[in-house]
C-alpha positions as CSV (number, residue, x, y, z in Angstrom):
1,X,-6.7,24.9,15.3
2,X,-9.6,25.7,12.6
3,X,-10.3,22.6,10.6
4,X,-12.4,22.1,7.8
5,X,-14.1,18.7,7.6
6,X,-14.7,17.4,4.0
7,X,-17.3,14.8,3.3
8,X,-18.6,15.4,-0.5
9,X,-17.1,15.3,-3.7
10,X,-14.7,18.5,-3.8
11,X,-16.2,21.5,-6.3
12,X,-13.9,20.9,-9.2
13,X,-14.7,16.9,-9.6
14,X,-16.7,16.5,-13.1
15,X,-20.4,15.1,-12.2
16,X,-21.1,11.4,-12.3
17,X,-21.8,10.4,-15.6
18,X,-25.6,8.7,-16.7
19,X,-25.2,4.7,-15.8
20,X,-25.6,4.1,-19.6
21,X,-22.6,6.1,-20.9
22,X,-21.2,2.7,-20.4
23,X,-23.7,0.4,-21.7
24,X,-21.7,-0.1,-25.4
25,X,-18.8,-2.1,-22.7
26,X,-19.7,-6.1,-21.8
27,X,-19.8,-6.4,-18.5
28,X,-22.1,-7.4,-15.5
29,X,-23.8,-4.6,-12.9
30,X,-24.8,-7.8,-10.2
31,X,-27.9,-7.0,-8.1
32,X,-29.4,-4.6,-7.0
33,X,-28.2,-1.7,-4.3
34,X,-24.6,-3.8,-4.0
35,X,-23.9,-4.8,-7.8
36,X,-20.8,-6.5,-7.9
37,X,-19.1,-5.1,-4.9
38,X,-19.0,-8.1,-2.4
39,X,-17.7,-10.7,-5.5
40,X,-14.7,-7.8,-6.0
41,X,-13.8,-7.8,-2.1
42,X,-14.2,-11.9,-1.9
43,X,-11.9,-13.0,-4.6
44,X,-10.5,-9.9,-6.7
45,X,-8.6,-12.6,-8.7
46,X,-11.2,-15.1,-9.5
47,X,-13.6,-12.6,-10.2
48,X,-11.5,-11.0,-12.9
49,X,-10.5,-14.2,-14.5
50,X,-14.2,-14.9,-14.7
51,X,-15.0,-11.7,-16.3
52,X,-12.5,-11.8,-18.4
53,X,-13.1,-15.1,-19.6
54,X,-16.5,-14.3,-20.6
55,X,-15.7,-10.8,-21.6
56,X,-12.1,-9.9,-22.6
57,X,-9.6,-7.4,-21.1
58,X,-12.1,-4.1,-21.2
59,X,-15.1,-4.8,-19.2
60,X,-18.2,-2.9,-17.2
61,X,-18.5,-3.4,-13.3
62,X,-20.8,-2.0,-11.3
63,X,-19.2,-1.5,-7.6
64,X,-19.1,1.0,-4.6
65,X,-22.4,2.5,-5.9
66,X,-21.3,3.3,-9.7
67,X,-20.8,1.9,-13.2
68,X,-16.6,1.7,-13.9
69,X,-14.5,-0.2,-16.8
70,X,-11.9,-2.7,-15.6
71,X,-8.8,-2.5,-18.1
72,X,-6.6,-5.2,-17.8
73,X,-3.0,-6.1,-18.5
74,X,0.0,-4.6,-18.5
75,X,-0.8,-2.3,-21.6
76,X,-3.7,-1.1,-19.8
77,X,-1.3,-0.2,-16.5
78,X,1.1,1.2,-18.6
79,X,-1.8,4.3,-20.2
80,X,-3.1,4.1,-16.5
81,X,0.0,5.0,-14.3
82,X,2.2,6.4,-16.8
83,X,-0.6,8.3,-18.3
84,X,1.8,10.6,-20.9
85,X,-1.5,12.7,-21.3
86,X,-2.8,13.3,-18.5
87,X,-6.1,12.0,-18.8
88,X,-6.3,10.1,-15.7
89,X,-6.8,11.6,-11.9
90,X,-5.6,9.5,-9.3
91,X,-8.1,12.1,-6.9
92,X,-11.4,11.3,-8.1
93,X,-10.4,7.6,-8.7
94,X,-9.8,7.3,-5.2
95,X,-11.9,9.7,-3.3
96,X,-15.5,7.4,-3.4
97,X,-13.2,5.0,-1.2
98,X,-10.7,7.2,0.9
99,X,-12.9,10.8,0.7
100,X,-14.2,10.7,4.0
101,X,-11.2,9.5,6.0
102,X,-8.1,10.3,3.8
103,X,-9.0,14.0,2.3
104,X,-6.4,15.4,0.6
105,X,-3.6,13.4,1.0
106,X,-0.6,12.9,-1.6
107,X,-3.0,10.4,-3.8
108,X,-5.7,12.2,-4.0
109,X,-3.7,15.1,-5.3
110,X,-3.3,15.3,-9.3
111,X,-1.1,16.9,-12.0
112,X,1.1,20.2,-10.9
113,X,-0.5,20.5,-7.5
114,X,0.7,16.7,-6.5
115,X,3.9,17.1,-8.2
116,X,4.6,20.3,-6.2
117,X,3.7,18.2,-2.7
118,X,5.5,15.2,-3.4
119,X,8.4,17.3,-4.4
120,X,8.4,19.0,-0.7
121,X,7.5,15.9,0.9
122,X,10.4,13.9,-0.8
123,X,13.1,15.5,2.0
124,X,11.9,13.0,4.5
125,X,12.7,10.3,2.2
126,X,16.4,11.2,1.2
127,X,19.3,9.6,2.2
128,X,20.1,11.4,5.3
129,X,16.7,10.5,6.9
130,X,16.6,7.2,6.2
131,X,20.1,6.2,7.6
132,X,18.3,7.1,11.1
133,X,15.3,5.6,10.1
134,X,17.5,2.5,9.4
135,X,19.1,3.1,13.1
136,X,15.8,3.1,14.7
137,X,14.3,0.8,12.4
138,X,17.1,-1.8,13.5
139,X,17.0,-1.4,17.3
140,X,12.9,-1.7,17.7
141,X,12.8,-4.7,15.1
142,X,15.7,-6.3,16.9
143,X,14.0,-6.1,20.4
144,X,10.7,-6.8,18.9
145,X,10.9,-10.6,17.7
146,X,12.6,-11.8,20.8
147,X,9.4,-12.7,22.6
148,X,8.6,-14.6,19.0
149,X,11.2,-17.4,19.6
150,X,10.5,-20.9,20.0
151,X,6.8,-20.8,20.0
152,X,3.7,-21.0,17.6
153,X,2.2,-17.3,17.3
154,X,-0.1,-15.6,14.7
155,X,1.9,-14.2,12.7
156,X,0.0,-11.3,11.0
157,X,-1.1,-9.9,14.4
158,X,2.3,-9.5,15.8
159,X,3.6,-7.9,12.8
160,X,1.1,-5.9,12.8
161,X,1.5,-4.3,16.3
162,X,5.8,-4.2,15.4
163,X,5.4,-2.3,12.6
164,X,2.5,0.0,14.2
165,X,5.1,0.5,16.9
166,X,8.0,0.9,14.0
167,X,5.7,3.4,12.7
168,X,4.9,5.5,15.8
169,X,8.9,6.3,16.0
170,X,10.1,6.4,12.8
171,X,7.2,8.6,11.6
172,X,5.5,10.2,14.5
173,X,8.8,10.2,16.9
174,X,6.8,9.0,19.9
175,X,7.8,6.5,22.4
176,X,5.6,2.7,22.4
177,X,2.9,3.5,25.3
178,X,-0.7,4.4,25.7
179,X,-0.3,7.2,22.8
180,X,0.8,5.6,20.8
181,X,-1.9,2.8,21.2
182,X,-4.5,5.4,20.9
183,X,-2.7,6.6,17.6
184,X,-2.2,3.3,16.5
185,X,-5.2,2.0,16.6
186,X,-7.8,5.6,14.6
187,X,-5.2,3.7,12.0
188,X,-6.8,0.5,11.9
189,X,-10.7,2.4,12.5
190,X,-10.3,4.6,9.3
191,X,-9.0,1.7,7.1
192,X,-11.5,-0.5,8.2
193,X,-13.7,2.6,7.0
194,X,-12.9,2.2,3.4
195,X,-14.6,-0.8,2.5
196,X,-17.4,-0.3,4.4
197,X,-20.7,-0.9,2.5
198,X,-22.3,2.3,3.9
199,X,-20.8,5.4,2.2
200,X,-21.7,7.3,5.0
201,X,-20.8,7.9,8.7
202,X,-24.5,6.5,10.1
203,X,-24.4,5.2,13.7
204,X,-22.9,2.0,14.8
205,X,-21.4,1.6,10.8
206,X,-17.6,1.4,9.8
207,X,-17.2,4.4,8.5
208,X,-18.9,6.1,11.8
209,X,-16.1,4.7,13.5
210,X,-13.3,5.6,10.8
211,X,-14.9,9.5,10.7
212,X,-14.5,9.7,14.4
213,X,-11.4,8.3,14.0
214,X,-10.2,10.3,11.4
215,X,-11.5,13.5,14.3
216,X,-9.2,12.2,16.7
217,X,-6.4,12.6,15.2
218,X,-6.9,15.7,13.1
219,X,-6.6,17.2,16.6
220,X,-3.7,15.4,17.6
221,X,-1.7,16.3,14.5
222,X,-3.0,19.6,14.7
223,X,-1.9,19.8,18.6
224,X,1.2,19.0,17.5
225,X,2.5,20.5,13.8
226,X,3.4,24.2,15.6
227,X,6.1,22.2,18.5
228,X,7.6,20.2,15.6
229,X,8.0,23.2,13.3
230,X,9.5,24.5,16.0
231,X,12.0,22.0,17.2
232,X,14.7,20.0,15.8
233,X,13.1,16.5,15.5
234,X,14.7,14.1,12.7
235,X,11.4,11.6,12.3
236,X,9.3,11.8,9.3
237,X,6.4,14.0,10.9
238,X,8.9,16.8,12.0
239,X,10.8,16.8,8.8
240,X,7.5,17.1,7.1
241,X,6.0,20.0,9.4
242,X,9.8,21.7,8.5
243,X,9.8,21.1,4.6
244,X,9.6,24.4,2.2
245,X,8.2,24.4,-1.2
246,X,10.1,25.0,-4.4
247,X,9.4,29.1,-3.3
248,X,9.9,29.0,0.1
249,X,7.1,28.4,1.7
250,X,5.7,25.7,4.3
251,X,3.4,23.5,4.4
252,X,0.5,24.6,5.7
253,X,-0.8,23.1,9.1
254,X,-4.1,21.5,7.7
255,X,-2.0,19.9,4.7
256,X,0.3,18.3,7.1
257,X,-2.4,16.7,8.8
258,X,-3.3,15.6,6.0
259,X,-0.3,14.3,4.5
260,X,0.5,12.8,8.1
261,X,-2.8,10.9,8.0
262,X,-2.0,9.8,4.7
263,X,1.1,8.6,5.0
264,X,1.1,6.7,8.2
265,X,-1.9,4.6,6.6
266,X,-0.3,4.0,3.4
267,X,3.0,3.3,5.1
268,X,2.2,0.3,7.8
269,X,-0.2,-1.5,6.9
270,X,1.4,-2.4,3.3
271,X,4.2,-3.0,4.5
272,X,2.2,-5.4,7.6
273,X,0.8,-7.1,4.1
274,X,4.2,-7.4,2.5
275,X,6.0,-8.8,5.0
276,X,3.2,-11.6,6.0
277,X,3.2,-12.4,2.3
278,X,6.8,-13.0,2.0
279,X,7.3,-15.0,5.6
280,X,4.7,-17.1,4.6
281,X,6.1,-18.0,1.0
282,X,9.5,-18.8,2.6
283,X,7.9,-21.2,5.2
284,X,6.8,-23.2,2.1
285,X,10.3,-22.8,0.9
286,X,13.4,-23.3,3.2
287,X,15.2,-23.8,0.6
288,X,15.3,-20.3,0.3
289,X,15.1,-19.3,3.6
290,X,18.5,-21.0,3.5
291,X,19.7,-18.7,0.3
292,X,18.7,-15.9,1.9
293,X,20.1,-16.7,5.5
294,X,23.6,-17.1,3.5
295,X,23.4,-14.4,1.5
296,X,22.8,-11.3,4.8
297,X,25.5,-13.7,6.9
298,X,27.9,-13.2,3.9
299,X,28.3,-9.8,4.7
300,X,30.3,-10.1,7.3
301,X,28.9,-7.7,9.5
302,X,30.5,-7.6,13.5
303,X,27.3,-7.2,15.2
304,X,24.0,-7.0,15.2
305,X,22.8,-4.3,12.8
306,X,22.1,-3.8,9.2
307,X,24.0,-0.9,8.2
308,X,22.0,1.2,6.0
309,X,25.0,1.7,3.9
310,X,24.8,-2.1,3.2
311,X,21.8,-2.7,2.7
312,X,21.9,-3.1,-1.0
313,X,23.9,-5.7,-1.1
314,X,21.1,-7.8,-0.4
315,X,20.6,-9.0,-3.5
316,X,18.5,-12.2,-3.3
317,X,17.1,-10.9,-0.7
318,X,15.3,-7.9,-2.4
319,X,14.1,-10.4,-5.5
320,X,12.6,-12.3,-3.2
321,X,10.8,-9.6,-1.3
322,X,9.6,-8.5,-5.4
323,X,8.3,-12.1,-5.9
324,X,6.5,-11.8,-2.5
325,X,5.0,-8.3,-4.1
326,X,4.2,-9.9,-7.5
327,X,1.9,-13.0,-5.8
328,X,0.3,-10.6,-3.5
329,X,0.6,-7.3,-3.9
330,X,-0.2,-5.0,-1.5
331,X,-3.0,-3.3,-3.5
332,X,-5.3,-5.5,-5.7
333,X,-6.4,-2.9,-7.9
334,X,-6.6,0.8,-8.5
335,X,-8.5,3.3,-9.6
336,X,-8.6,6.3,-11.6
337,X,-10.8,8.4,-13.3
338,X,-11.2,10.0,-16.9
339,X,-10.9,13.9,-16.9
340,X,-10.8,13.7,-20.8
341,X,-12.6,11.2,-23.2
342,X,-10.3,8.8,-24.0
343,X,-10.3,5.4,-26.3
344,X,-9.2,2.0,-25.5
345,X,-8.9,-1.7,-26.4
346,X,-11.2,-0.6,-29.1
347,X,-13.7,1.4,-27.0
348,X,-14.5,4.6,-26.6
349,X,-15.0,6.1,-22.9
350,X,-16.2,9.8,-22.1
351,X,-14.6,12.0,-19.3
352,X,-16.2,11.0,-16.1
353,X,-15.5,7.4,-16.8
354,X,-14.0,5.8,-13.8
355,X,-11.3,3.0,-14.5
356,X,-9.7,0.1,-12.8
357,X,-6.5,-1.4,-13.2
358,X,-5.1,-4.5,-11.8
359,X,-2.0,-5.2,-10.3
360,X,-2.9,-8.4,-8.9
361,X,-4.1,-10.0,-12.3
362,X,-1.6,-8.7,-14.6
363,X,1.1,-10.3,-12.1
364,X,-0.4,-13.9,-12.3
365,X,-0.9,-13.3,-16.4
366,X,1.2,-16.4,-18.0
367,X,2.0,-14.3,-20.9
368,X,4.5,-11.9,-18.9
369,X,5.0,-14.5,-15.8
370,X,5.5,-18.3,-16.6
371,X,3.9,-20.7,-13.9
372,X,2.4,-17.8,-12.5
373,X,1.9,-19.4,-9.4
374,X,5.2,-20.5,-8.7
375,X,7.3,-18.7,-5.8
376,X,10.6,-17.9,-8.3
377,X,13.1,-14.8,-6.8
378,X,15.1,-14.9,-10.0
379,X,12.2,-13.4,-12.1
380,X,13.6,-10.4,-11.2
381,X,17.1,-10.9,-12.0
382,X,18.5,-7.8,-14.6
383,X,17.9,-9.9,-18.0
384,X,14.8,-11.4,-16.7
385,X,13.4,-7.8,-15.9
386,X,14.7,-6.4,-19.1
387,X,12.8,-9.3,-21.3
388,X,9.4,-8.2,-19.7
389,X,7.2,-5.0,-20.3
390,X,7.7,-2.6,-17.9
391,X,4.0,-2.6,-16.4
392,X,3.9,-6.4,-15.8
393,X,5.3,-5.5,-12.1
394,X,3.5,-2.4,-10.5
395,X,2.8,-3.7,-6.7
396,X,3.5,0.6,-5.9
397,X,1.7,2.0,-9.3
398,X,3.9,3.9,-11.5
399,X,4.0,6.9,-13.3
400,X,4.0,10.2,-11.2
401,X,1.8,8.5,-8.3
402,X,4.6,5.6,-7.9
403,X,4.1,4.9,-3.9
404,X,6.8,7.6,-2.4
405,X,7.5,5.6,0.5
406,X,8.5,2.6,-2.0
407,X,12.6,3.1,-0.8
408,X,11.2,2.9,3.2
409,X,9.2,0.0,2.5
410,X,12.2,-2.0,1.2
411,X,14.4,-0.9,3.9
412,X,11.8,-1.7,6.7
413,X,11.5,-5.9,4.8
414,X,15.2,-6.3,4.6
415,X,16.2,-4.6,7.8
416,X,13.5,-7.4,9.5
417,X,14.4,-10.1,7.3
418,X,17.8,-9.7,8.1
419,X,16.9,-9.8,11.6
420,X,14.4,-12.8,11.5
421,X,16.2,-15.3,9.3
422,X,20.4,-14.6,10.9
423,X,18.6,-15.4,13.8
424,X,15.0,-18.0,13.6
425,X,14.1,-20.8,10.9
426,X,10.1,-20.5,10.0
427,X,8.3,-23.4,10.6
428,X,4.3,-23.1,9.4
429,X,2.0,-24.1,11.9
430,X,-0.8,-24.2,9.7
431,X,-3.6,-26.7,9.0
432,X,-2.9,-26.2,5.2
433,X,-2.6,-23.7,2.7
434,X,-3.7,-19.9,3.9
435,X,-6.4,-18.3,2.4
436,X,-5.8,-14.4,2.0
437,X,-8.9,-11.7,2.4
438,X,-7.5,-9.3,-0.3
439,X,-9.5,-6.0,1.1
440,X,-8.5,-3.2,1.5
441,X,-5.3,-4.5,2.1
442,X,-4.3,-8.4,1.8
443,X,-4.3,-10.4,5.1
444,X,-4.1,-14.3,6.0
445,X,-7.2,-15.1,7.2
446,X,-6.0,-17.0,10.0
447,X,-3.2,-15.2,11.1
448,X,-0.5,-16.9,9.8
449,X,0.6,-19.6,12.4
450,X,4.0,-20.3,12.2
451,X,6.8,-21.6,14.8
452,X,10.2,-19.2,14.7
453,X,12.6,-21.7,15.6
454,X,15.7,-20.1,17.3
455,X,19.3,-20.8,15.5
């Protein structure tokens, strides 16, 4: 199959504004060549709490080789994500970062055109789909944490590899085994590729190694879109190659390559975060491992499965898989970019401006969240929720880009949950408290040692 390799801006992105278009905003641009790029990667937090300190909640930034204003708070999320007119695109936000390895897919889509994909790609997320995803999702977690018990592993690492595995047959619909290895792994390449300081695929660089990457499996996907059209596959790659536009059409093959890429990145290795971030808050706190533990065995269930159908009914459970999201959220920050001038916070910004928003401050903000820092599930019981504004909680954006996978992802943590805690009691292992690397996607540092202690 004929496909066309992208590696510039696409045609219709405006041109990159002058650097002083953005020299009426306070702010810092660092040194020189990497501006403040490396502080925003160390410590996204602390760095914004500095700057905002010393310059309010609207400041300048210099990062990833270009001037952009940080907006901050949950007003700021709210004009960001929910974006009533339209002045935002999620596409040219994005594509500095993801251009070269994730062309194309559903976030770097804007507007009608990305309303009309996530509309055809939405039938791999109804209900039908993910009571098998739940099936398969409850037989490979089940037999993946047995060789966990009763000893000290790292943590991340291992659920890393599950939920790789998870998402080679739930997505992909391919057994564990040396494809799925080779699949597996492009994955890890072209994220790795996205922070890389060099824009550019030179020899020996990150993003060298993402591009290839990115090559390989292009031509796997492509190999494989016209079988799955043609078969009767129920995972999430041959519903996708099926689906029809709103007219009838189908997606073509280069677009579900895309999407495929896309998705498979977006879909393990937040999840990977997630899930760390959460087993590592309730090793600090039994006390709700216990709540939780009593909670899945009050259902009752004969067995050894979480049925799909009952999965709601874990109620504690899913606040504290939202207070796991709201310490460490998946994605620090996110950007978008101005396709219209705009004002805020008492500024004005022309079109070309890129913006960032922060999910990660705005959930430790004491204003919206009391003891920020304090692990507390029943912030998100009803009349706590309905006492906050609505963009004080956006770990999966909001607006017309909210994450589409959001449903899976909470289906994947209580499905494994339910399997870990009926079964193991988390013990950390740890020489003290664990220090995250928030980029690109949150990870403990050391792994995350703990000690699953069969029940």
């Amino acid at each position: 199959m004929a496909y066309a390799h992208t590696f510039q801006a696409n045609p219709h992105w405006l041109r990159r504004n002058a650097s002083s278009s953005l020299d009426h905003v306070p702010g810092t641009d660092g040194p020189p060549i990497i501006g403040t790029t490396l502080e925003e990667i160390r410590d996204p937090r602390a760095f914004t709490e500095r700057m905002v300190a010393r310059h309010g909640r609207v400041y300048r930034t210099r990062s990833f080789g270009g001037r952009s204003v940080q907006l901050i708070g949950a007003e700021a999320n709210e004009l960001g994500f929910f974006d009533r007119d339209k002045l935002f695109s999620s596409e040219q936000g994005w594509g500095p970062m993801l251009n070269l390895v994730f062309p194309r897919g559903l976030m770097l889509m804007d507007f009608e055109k990305h309303r009309a994909h996530r509309r055809t790609l939405s039938v791999a997320f109804k209900p039908e789909p993910m009571r098998r995803y739940a099936d398969a999702l409850n037989q490979g977690i089940r037999t993946g944490i047995v060789d966990w018990s009763n000893r000290q592993i790292k943590f991340y690492p291992a659920i890393k590899q599950l939920t790789l595995d998870l998402a080679a047959t739930s997505f992909l619909g391919i057994p564990f085994g040396p494809e799925a290895t080779k699949v597996n792994q492009a994955f890890v390449d072209m994220v790795q590729a996205t922070i890389g300081l060099v824009r550019f695929p030179l020899p020996f660089t990150a993003m060298r190694k993402g591009v290839r990457a990115r090559a390989y499996l292009v031509d796997y996907f492509g190999r494989e879109v016209p079988k799955r059209r043609a078969g009767d596959g129920d995972d999430i790659f041959s519903q996708i190659c099926r689906a029809r536009h709103e007219d009838g059409s189908q997606l073509g093959d280069d677009e579900i390559v895309d999407h495929m890429n896309f998705l498979m990145m977006a879909a393990h290795d937040t999840t990977t975060s997630s899930i760390t971030t959460m087993v590592s808050l309730l090793g600090r706190h039994p006390e709700w491992q216990d709540r939780l533990r009593e909670e899945m065995l009050g259902l009752g269930l004969n067995g050894d499965t979480l049925p799909y159908d009952r999965v709601d009914e874990l109620v504690l459970t899913d606040y504290a898989f939202k207070e796991s999201l709201r310490l460490i959220p998946p994605v620090p920050a996110i950007p978008r970019r101005a396709v219209r001038d705009f004002s805020y916070g008492g500024y004005e910004f022309p079109a070309g401006t890129f913006i960032g928003l922060h999910p990660d401050y705005t959930h430790h903000m004491a204003e919206y969240w009391p003891e920020p820092a304090k692990f507390d599930p029943m912030r998100f019981a009803p009349d706590a929720v309905r006492a906050r504004h609505k963009y004080a909680w956006v770990p999966f954006g909001g607006g017309a880009h909210m994450c589409l996978g959001l449903h899976f992802a909470y289906l994947q943590a209580k499905i494994f949950f339910y399997h870990l805690l009926t079964t193991h009691r988390i013990v950390p292992a740890g020489s003290g408290e664990t220090r995250w690397q928030y980029f690109p996607i949150p990870k403990p540092r050391d792994g995350l040692p703990v000690r699953l202690e069969r029940l």
